[in-house]
N, C-alpha and C positions, 0 to 999 in steps of 0.2 A: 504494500500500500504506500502512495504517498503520503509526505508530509501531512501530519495529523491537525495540522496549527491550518491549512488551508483550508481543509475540509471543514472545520469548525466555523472558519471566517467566512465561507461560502453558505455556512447555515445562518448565518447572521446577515448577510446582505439584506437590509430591508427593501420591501415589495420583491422581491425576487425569491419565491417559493421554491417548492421540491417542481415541479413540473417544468418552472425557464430552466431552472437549474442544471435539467436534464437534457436539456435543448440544449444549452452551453456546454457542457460534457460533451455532448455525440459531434463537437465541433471541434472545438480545444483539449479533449481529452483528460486532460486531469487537472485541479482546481491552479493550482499553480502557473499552467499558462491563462488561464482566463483571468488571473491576475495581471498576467504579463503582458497581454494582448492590447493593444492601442485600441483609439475608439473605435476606430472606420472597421477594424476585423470584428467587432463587438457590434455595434450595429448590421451589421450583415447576417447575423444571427436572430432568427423569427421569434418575436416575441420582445425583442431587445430595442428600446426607442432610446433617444438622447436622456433622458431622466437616467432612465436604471444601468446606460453605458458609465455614467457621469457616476454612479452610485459605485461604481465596481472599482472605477480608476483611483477616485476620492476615497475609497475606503481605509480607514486612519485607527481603528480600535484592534491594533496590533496588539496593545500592552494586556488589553481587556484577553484575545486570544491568547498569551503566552500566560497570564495569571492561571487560564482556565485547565490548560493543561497541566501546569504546576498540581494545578488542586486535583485534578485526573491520577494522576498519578500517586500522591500521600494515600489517598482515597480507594487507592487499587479498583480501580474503575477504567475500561478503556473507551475511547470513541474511536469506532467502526464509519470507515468510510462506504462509501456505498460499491468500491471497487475491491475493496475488502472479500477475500477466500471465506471471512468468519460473517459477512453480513450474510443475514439469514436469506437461504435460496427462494422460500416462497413471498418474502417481502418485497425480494429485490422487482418482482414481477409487479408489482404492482403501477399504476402512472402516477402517482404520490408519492411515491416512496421516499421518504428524510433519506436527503446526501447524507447525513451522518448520526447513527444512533450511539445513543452510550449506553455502558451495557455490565453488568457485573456479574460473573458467573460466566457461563461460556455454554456457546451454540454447537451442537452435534449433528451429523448427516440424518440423524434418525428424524431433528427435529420438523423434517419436511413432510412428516408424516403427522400432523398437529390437527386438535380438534380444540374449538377453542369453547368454551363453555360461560354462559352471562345470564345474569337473571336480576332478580330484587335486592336491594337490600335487606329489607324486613320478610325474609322467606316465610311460609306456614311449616309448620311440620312436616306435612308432606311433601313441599321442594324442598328440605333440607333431607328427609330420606331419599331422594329421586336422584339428587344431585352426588350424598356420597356416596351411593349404590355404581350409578353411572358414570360416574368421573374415576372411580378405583377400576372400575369393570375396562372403560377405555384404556386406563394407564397399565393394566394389565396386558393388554391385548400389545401394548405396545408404543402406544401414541402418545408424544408429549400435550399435555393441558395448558391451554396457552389460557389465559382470564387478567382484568385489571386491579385484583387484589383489592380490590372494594368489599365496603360490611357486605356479609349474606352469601349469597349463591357464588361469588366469585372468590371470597376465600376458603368456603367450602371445597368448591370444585380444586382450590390449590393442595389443599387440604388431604383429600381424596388421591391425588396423585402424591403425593409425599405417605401417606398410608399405604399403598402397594411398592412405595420403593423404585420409584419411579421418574419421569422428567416432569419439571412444569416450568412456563414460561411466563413469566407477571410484566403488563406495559403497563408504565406509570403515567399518569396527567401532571408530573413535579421532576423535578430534578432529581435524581435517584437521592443523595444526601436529603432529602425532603418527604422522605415517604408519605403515604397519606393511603388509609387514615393512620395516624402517629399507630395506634393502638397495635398494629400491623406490620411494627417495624422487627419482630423477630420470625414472624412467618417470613418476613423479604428475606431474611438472613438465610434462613433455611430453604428457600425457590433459589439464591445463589447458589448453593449447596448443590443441588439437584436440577441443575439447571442454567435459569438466568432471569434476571429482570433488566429491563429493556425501558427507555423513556428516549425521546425524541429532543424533550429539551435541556436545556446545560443545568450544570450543576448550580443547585441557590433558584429554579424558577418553582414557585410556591404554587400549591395545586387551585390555581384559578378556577372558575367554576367552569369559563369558556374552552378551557384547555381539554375537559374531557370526551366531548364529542367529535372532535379530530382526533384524538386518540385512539377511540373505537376503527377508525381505519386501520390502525397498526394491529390491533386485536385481530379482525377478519383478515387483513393479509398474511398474517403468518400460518394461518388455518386452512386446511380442506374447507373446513364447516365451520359452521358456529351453528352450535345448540343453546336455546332457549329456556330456561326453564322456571318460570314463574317471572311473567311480567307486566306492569300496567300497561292499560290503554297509550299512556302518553311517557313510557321505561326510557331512559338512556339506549336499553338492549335493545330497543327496539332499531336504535338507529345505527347499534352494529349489525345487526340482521340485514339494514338497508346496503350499508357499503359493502356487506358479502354480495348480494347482489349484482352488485357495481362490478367487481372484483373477480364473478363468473366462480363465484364458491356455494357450497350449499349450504341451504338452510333447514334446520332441525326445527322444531318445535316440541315440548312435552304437555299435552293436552290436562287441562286443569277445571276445577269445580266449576260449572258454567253460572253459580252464581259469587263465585268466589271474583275481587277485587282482581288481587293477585294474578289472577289468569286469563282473564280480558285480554291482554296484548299479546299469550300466546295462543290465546284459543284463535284469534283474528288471525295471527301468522299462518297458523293451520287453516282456516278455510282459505285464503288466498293463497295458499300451494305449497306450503310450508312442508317438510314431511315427519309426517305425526309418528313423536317416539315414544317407544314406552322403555326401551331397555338398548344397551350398548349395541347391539347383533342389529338393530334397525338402522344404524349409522355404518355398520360394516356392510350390509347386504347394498344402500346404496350408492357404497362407494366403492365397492369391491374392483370396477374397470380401472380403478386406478390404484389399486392396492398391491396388484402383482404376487398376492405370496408374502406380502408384508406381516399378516399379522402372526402374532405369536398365540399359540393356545395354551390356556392357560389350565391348568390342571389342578381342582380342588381337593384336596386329600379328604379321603372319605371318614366323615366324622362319626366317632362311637356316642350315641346316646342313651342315658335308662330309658324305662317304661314312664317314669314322671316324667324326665324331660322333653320327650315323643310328646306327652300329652300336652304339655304347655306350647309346644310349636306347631300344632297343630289350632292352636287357638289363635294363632300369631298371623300376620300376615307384613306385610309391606307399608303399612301405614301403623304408625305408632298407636299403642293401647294401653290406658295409664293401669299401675299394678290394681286398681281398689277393683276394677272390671275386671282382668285375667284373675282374681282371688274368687270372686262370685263365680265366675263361670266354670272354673274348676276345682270349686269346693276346695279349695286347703287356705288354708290360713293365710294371710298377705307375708308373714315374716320367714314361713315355710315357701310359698312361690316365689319371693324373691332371693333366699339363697339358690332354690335351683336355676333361674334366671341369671344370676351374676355368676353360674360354673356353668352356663352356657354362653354369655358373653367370654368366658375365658376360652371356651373354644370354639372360636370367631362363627358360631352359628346364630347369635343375637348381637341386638344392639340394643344402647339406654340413652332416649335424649331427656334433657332436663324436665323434671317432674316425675320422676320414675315411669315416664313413659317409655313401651320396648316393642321392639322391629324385625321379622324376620335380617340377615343380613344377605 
């Protein structure tokens, strides 16, 4: 790659986005000479008028660029140019794509196999079971989970893929030193870990409110898909679901209570051609022409249970059921069904969300 100090200063060029920017590239080739290049070569490139020639030549916040790599580096943090071996293969494709992402953790060939997963903040219970059922089942099969580490469904779904051992990919709306939300700053730790998180702006830019809806771009570009799962009428997800679109990626939906708030914006996604999932094997069946062989199967070791424990999973299903109902309905004591409950949570055939509510897993 070249110099890292150019590629930064070409993200900075004001009025002059990822799209001229790209146009400037397919001419001068690397940001260096589009520094170099006088006007009359600079205007002759589409998109290029006397303002934003004048913008390129005049460009003076050198010190600003050199401060910013300084702090790149204390920070162990890199910025990826866009001609970068490490900038990720299926972002690159996109016609938005940021001249230069910064990025902490690191990208893998695998990671072109990406499903990116977005919903509510405030999930119900049942897109919090749907999403870590679905999101561990993908990261299983193989796929890294790309989400913007937002409350709810999105750090679930990172959640989910760091629970199988797995890759996930978190884009930020901030400066990576900025996380957001703060509360979320040791899952980022742990997605570098396993992965990467990825933000488009420099270090020190604070999670503006506007910043997060062009973000969403970077979400669907790194992904086959983006799956849905619990969104309003008027979700943020909704409008990464739009730039998949844009982007020639598919779109998932998980079909939800039809009087539920929560599921308004994906039950809609679903009737306009959304494809309505209920479990992992529904994103692999329609993507399978481009999977090649890709996925990995995943082998459950077959789990020993008594004759209690049979009985209690058999009461169980997929959506959460608080212990005072599983005690009524199978006669034993609440203090007796929940030790057999938590030495079936220890062998990953339940699960416990808050309130002693319990899930098949």
């Amino acid at each position: 790659m070249s110099d890292p100090r150019y590629w930064i200063a070409l993200s900075m060029l004001p009025d002059i986005g990822p799209v001229v920017s790209r146009k400037l590239l397919s001419v001068f080739e690397t940001p260096e000479r589009i520094f170099d290049a006088g006007i009359d070569d600079l205007l002759s490139v589409e998109g290029i008028g006397i303002n934003r020639a004048k913008s390129i030549k005049e460009f003076s916040s050198w010190k600003d660029v050199n401060a910013q790599v300084q702090s790149l580096e204390k920070k162990d943090i890199k910025a990826i140019g866009l001609d970068a071996p490490s900038y990720p293969e299926m972002l690159r494709e996109i016609e938005d794509a940021p001249v230069v992402i910064y990025m902490k953790g690191d990208i893998s060939p695998q990671d072109k196999y990406a499903i990116a997963i977005v919903g509510s903040r405030k999930p119900t219970s049942y897109g919090i079971s749907v999403t870590e059922n679905i999101s561990e089942e993908l990261a299983s099969m193989g796929f890294t989970i790309v989400s913007g580490m937002a409350r709810g469904i999105d750090a679930i779904s990172h959640k989910g893929a760091l629970m199988a051992g797995c890759r996930t990919m978190a884009v930020l709306g901030s400066g990576l030193d900025v996380p957001y939300p703060p509360e979320n700053k040791a899952l980022m730790d742990k997605i570098a870990l396993s992965g990467c998180v990825i933000s488009e702006l420099p270090l020190g830019a604070p999670p503006d409110k506007e910043n997060f809806p062009k973000r969403n771009r970077l979400i669907s570009g790194l992904s086959l898909g983006v799956l849905v799962i619990e969104a309003t009428s008027n979700s943020g997800s909704l409008i990464t679901a739009g730039y998949a679109l844009e982007q020639n990626r598919e779109v998932f939906a998980v079909p939800g209570n039809i009087n539920s708030h929560n599921s308004k914006g994906t039950n809609e996604l679903i009737k306009r051609g959304a494809i309505l999932t209920r479990r992992a094997e529904d994103i692999v069946e329609e993507l399978a022409p481009v999977l090649k062989g890709f996925i990995r199967s995943k082998e459950k070791s077959k789990i020993e249970i008594t004759d209690e424990e049979k009985t209690l999973c058999d009461l169980l299903s997929g959506e959460p059921k608080h212990i005072d109902i599983i005690s009524r309905e199978s006669g034993l004591p609440a203090s007796k069904a929940l030790g057999i409950l938590l030495g079936l949570e220890l062998k990953g055939a339940v699960r416990q969300m808050s309130g002693k509510r319990f899930y098949l897993a």
